[in-house]
C-alpha positions in Angstrom: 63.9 111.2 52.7 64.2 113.3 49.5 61.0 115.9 48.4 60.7 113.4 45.4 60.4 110.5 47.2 57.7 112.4 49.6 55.5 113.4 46.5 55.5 110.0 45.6 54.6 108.6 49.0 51.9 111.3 49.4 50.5 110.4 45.9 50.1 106.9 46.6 48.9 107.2 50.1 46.0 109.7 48.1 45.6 107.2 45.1 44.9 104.4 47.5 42.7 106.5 49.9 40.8 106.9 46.6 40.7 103.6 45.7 39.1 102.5 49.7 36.6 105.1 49.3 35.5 103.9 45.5 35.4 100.2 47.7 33.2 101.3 50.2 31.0 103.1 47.9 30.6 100.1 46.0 30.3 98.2 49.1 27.2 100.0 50.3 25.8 100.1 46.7 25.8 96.0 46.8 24.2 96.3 50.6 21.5 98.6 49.2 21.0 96.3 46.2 21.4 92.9 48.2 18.9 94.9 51.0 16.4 95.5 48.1 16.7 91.6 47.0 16.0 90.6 50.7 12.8 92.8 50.3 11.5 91.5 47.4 12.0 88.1 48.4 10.4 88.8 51.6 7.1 90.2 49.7 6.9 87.1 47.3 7.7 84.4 50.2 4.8 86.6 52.4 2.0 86.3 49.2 2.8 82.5 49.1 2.5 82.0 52.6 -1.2 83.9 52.7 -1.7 82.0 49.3 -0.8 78.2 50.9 -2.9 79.6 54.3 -6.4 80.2 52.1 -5.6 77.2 50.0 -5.6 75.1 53.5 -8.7 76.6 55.0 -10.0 75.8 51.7 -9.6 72.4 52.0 -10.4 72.7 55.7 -14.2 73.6 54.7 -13.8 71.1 51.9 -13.3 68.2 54.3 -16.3 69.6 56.6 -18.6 69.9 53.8 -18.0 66.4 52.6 -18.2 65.1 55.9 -21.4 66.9 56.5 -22.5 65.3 53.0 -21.7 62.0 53.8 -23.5 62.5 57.3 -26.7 63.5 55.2 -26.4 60.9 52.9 -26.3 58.2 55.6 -29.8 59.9 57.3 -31.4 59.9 53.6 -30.6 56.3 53.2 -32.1 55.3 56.7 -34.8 57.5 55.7 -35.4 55.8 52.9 -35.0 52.3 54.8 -37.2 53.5 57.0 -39.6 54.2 54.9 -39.7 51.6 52.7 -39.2 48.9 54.9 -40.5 45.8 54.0 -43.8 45.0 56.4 -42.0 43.7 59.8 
Protein backbone atom coordinates (compact mmCIF):
# COMPACT_ATOMS: atom_id res chain seq x y z
CA UNK A 1 0.00 0.00 0.00
CA UNK A 2 1.25 3.48 -1.12
CA UNK A 3 1.53 6.63 1.82
CA UNK A 4 -1.26 8.15 -0.39
CA UNK A 5 -3.50 5.59 -0.35
CA UNK A 6 -2.93 5.21 3.65
CA UNK A 7 -3.87 9.05 4.18
CA UNK A 8 -6.80 8.44 2.40
CA UNK A 9 -7.80 5.31 4.30
CA UNK A 10 -6.91 6.96 7.57
CA UNK A 11 -9.10 10.04 6.59
CA UNK A 12 -12.02 8.15 5.98
CA UNK A 13 -11.73 5.70 8.75
CA UNK A 14 -11.63 9.49 10.91
CA UNK A 15 -14.45 11.09 8.72
CA UNK A 16 -16.63 8.17 9.43
CA UNK A 17 -15.63 7.77 13.22
CA UNK A 18 -16.96 11.31 13.14
CA UNK A 19 -19.96 10.74 11.55
CA UNK A 20 -20.91 7.43 14.32
CA UNK A 21 -20.14 9.72 17.06
CA UNK A 22 -22.43 12.87 15.59
CA UNK A 23 -25.14 9.54 15.32
CA UNK A 24 -24.93 8.65 18.77
CA UNK A 25 -25.06 12.06 19.92
CA UNK A 26 -28.14 12.56 18.16
CA UNK A 27 -29.25 9.23 19.28
CA UNK A 28 -29.14 10.10 22.97
CA UNK A 29 -30.48 13.64 22.18
CA UNK A 30 -33.89 11.81 20.71
CA UNK A 31 -33.77 9.32 23.98
CA UNK A 32 -33.54 12.42 26.24
CA UNK A 33 -36.27 14.19 24.27
CA UNK A 34 -38.55 10.91 23.66
CA UNK A 35 -37.61 10.25 27.72
CA UNK A 36 -38.99 13.84 28.52
CA UNK A 37 -42.27 12.99 26.19
CA UNK A 38 -42.84 9.75 28.25
CA UNK A 39 -42.72 12.08 31.42
CA UNK A 40 -45.03 14.42 30.39
CA UNK A 41 -47.43 12.01 29.23
CA UNK A 42 -47.05 10.14 32.34
CA UNK A 43 -48.02 13.43 34.45
CA UNK A 44 -51.12 14.25 32.22
CA UNK A 45 -52.34 10.41 32.06
CA UNK A 46 -51.74 10.52 36.25
CA UNK A 47 -53.99 14.05 36.71
CA UNK A 48 -56.81 12.23 34.63
CA UNK A 49 -56.72 9.19 36.40
CA UNK A 50 -57.09 11.23 40.05
CA UNK A 51 -59.54 13.44 37.96
CA UNK A 52 -61.86 10.24 36.70
CA UNK A 53 -61.17 8.67 40.59
CA UNK A 54 -62.96 11.96 42.32
CA UNK A 55 -65.48 12.20 39.57
CA UNK A 56 -66.51 8.34 40.48
CA UNK A 57 -66.59 8.85 44.28
CA UNK A 58 -68.58 11.71 43.34
CA UNK A 59 -71.11 9.97 41.83
CA UNK A 60 -70.59 7.25 44.43
CA UNK A 61 -72.01 9.72 47.24
CA UNK A 62 -74.41 10.90 44.55
CA UNK A 63 -76.11 7.54 44.26
CA UNK A 64 -76.10 7.24 48.33
CA UNK A 65 -77.63 10.47 48.81
CA UNK A 66 -80.42 9.85 46.35
CA UNK A 67 -80.97 6.57 47.74
CA UNK A 68 -81.05 7.96 51.22
CA UNK A 69 -83.65 10.61 49.61
CA UNK A 70 -85.74 8.31 48.16
CA UNK A 71 -85.69 6.14 51.49
CA UNK A 72 -86.93 9.48 53.36
CA UNK A 73 -89.33 10.20 50.95
CA UNK A 74 -91.03 6.81 51.22
CA UNK A 75 -91.14 7.33 55.46
CA UNK A 76 -92.68 10.95 54.82
CA UNK A 77 -95.28 9.45 52.60
CA UNK A 78 -96.27 6.68 55.13
CA UNK A 79 -96.11 9.37 57.54
CA UNK A 80 -98.34 11.15 55.94
CA UNK A 81 -100.67 8.03 55.26
CA UNK A 82 -100.40 7.39 58.61
CA UNK A 83 -101.54 10.33 59.65
CA UNK A 84 -104.10 11.07 57.64
CA UNK A 85 -105.68 7.95 57.27
CA UNK A 86 -109.08 7.91 56.75
CA UNK A 87 -111.05 6.63 60.12
CA UNK A 88 -110.50 2.65 59.99
Amino acid sequence: MEPKDEGKNEKAFKNFGKRVDEFVSELNEAGEKLQKEFQERYEELKVSAEKMKKEAENKERWKEVEASLKKAGEELKNAFNAAFKKGS
